[in-house]
N, C-alpha and C positions, 0 to 999 in steps of 0.2 A: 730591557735591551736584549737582541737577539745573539747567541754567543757566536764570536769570532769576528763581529763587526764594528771595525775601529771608529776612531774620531773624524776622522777624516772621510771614512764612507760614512761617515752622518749627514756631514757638511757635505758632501756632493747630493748628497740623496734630499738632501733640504732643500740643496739650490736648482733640484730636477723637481722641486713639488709634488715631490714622494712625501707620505705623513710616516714618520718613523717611530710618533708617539704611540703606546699601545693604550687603546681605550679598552674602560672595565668594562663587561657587562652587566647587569644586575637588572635583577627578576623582577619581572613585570607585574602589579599588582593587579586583583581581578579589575580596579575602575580603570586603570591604566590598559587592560585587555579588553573593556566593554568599548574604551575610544575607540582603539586599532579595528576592533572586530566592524566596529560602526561605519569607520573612516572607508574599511577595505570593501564593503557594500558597492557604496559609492563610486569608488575606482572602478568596481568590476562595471557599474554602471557605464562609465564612463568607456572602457576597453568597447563594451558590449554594442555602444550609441556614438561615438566618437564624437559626445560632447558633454557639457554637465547638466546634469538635470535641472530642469529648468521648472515656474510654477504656470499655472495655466488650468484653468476649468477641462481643458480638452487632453489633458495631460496624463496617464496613469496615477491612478492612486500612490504607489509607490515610488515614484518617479517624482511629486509632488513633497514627499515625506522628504527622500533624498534631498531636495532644496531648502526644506526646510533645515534637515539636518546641517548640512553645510554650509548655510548660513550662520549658526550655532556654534559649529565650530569654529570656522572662521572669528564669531566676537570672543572665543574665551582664549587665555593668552597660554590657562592649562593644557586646552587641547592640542593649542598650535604647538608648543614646545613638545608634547609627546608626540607629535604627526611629523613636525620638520622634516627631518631625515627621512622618513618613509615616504614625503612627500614627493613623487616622481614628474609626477601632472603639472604640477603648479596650479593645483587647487586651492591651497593655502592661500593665494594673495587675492583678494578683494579687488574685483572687477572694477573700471575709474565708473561706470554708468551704473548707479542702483536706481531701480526701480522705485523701490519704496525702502525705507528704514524700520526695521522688525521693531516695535515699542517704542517709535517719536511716530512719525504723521500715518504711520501703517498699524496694522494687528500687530497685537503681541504674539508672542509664542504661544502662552496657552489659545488665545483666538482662532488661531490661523489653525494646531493643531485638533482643536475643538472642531473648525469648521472643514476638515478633513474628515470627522467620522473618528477620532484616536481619541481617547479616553484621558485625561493630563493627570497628575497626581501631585496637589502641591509641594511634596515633601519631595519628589523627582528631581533629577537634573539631564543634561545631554547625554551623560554619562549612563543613563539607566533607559537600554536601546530593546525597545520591546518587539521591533518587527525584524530581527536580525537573524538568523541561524547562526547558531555554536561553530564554529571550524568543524569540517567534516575530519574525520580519520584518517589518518594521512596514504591508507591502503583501502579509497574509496573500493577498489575491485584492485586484490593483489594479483602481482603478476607471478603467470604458471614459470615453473621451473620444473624441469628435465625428473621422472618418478625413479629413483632409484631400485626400487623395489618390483621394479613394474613387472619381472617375472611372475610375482603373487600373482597379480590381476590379470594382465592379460588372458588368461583360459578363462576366467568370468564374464571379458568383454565376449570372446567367441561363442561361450553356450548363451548367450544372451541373444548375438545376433541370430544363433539358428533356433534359440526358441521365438523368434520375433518371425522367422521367415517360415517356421513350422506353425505358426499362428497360439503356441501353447501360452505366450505373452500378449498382449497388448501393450496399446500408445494409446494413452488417455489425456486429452489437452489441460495444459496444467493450469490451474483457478489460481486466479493471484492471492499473492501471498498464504498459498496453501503450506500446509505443513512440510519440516522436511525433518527424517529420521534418521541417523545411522544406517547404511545397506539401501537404503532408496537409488534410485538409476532414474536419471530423467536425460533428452533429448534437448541439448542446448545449443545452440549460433551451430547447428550439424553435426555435434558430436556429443557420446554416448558418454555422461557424469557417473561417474559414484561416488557415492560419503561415505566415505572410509573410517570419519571417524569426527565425532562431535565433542567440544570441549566443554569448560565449565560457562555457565549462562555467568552473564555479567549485565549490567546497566548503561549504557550508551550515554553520548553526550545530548539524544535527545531522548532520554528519560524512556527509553524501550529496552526489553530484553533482548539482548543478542547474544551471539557466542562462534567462535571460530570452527571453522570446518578443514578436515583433509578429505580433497576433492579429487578424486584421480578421471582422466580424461582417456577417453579409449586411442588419444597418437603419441600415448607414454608420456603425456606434462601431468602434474597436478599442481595444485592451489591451496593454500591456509586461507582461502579470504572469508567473510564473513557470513553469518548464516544469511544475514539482510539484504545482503551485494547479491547472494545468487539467489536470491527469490525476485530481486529484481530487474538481475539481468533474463530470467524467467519468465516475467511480468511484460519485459520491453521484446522479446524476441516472440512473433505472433505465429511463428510456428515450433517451438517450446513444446515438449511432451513428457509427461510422467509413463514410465515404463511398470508394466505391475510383476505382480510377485506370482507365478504361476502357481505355489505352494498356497497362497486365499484361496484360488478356486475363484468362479466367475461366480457373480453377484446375478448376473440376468444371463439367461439361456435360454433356449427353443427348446433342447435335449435334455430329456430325462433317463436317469436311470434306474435297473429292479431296488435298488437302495433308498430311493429315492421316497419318501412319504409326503403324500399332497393332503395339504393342511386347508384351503382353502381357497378362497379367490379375491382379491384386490377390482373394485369395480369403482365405473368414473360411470356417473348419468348427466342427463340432462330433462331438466324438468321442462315439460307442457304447459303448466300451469299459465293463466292469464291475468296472473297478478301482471300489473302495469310495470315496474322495475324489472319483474323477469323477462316480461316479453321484450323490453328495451335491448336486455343485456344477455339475453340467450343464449348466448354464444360462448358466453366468457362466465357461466354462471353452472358449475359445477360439484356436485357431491361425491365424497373419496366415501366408502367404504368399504371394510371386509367382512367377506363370509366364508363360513366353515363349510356350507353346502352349496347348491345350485343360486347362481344369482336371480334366473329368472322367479324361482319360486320364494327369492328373500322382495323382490318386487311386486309378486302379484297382488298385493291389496295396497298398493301405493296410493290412490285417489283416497282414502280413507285413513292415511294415518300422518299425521304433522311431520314427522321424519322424512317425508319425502312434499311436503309444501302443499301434501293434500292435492295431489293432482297426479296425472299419470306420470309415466316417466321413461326414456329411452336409453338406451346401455350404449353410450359410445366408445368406452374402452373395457379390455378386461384380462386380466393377468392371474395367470394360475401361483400357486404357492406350492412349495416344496418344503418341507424342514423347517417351518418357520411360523413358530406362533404369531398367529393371525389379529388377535387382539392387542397384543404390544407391537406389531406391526402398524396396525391402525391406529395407536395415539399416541406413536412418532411422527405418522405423516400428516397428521391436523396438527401439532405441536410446530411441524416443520412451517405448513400453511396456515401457523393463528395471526399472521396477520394479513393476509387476504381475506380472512371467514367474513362469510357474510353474515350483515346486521340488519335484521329483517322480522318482523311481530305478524305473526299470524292467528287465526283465532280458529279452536277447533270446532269438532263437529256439536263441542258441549258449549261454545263461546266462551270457549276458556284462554287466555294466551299463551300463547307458545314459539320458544327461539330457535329454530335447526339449530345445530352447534357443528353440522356435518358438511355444510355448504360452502362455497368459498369462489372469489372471483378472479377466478384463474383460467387461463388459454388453456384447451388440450395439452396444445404441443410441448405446455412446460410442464405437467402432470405427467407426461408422458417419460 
């Protein structure tokens, strides 16, 4: 009883159909959360379609299961007692027109589930809901709050922007669910991120690592939300950019300098040969290799050696090397490409056989 409220504010409050009893509540057992979690599907189905999912050949797969489901529950009298109250819909009550009767003149559950494509389990029951999602977190994408600190960062944000307008940075389109580091800066929904700061990795409710982030935003907000939220809000936003670190140094350049040591050369051919599969696929049928010296003189006896399919061969791209051993070069980027390599027997000049292991059926423009 709540304190200061007499006998007589009870009895008015009783005769206003006010409830002045207090109900306990007590904790929900996980079979008692696999109903709710099951039941609330369904609702959302329902908010989603503004009706109940119904059965039907022409129907959704999932949309199918839903009926099924809610038929289910509907006959158990456990589910219905733990759903009542959350029942908002009046899904609960048993439509007066059934179609059919699940186990008298219709399939049973396992049938009907069977005949859906779902896998049954005799030892199962409704209760054990295989196509559901776990409740999300309840800070799917948390919200920014005002950086108090923002003094720190902000002169981060400015040499950022003039090394982006000085060109000493770049904007590299961010690859879904690519990595994200402590000090990274990416280009989100228009504005300039950084991660400030990464917590401890932890296990999610579906079974992924994830871990919290401080995210500071260049209009002085930042964010705790998660590492998973912002690779995703990354993912969905199609003009998302990772910003780089001008202390790496560019990976590909046009410009060298006296510092600079040339280790070799990266070359893409395209074989002549008139094997029937090459001639087909010409186009899309190329060999990565590196060399230490001139490409054209690592070609010149190509029509004579199986490494190059025993036929002449044309140089369609070619890329110099700097600083950079040239053989571990080359059996990261067939590593990268083993599974385009081409699979191809040829027989040499002794009729011997023999496999390139150097070819691969790949477009220029993605080698490039």
């Amino acid at each position: 009883m709540a304190k200061g409220i007499s006998d007589e504010d009870i009895n008015l409050l009783d005769q206003l159909g006010v409830e002045t009893t207090t109900k306990k509540k007590s904790a929900q057992t996980p079979r008692e959360q696999r109903i709710i979690a099951g039941f609330e599907e369904i609702e959302r189905f329902v908010k989603e379609n503004g009706r109940p999912p119904e059965h039907g050949e022409n129907k959704d797969i999932f949309e199918r299961l839903y009926a099924v489901r809610l038929e289910q529950i509907r006959k158990s009298p456990e589910c219905v007692a733990i759903l009542e109250e959350l029942d908002s819909k009046g899904l609960l009550e048993v439509p007066k027109e059934e179609v059919w009767e699940v186990g008298e003149d219709g399939p049973s559950d396992d049938e009907l589930l069977e005949a859906l494509g779902v896998e049954t389990d005799p030892q199962s029951d409704i209760t054990d809901l295989k196509h559901i999602k776990p409740k999300q977190e309840p800070e799917e994408v948390a919200q920014r709050t005002p950086c108090t600190d923002f003094n720190k960062f902000k002169p981060l944000f400015t040499i950022v922007q003039q090394d982006l307008e000085t060109e000493s940075r770049k904007t590299l389109k961010y690859q879904d669910n690519g990595e994200i580091n402590k000090g990274d800066l990416f280009i989100v929904e228009g504005q300039k991120a950084f991660v400030a700061e990464v917590g401890e990795m932890f296990t999610s409710g579906y079974g992924r690592a994830d871990c919290r982030l401080r995210v500071i935003f260049d209009n002085g907000t930042e964010s705790n939300l998660l590492l998973r939220s912002l690779q995703r809000a990354l993912n969905r936003d199609e003009t998302s950019r990772r910003i780089t670190d001008p202390s790496l140094g560019p990976l590909f350049s046009s410009d060298t300098s006296e510092e600079d040591t040339n280790t070799g050369h990266i070359y893409v051919l395209r074989s002549k040969s008139e094997h029937p599969f090459i001639t087909e696929n010409r186009t899309v049928i190329h060999k990565i290799g590196v060399t230490g010296g001139s490409v054209e003189k690592r070609i010149s006896n190509a029509k004579k050696d199986p490494t190059y399919l025993l036929a002449e061969v044309e140089v369609v791209a070619a890329f110099k090397l700097s600083n950079l051993n040239p053989s571990k070069l080359e059996k990261l980027l067939h590593k990268f490409f083993a599974g385009a390599r081409l699979d191809l027997n040829l027989k040499d000049r002794f009729s011997l056989d023999v496999e390139p292991r150097e070819w691969f059926l790949v477009p220029l423009n993605v080698i490039e």
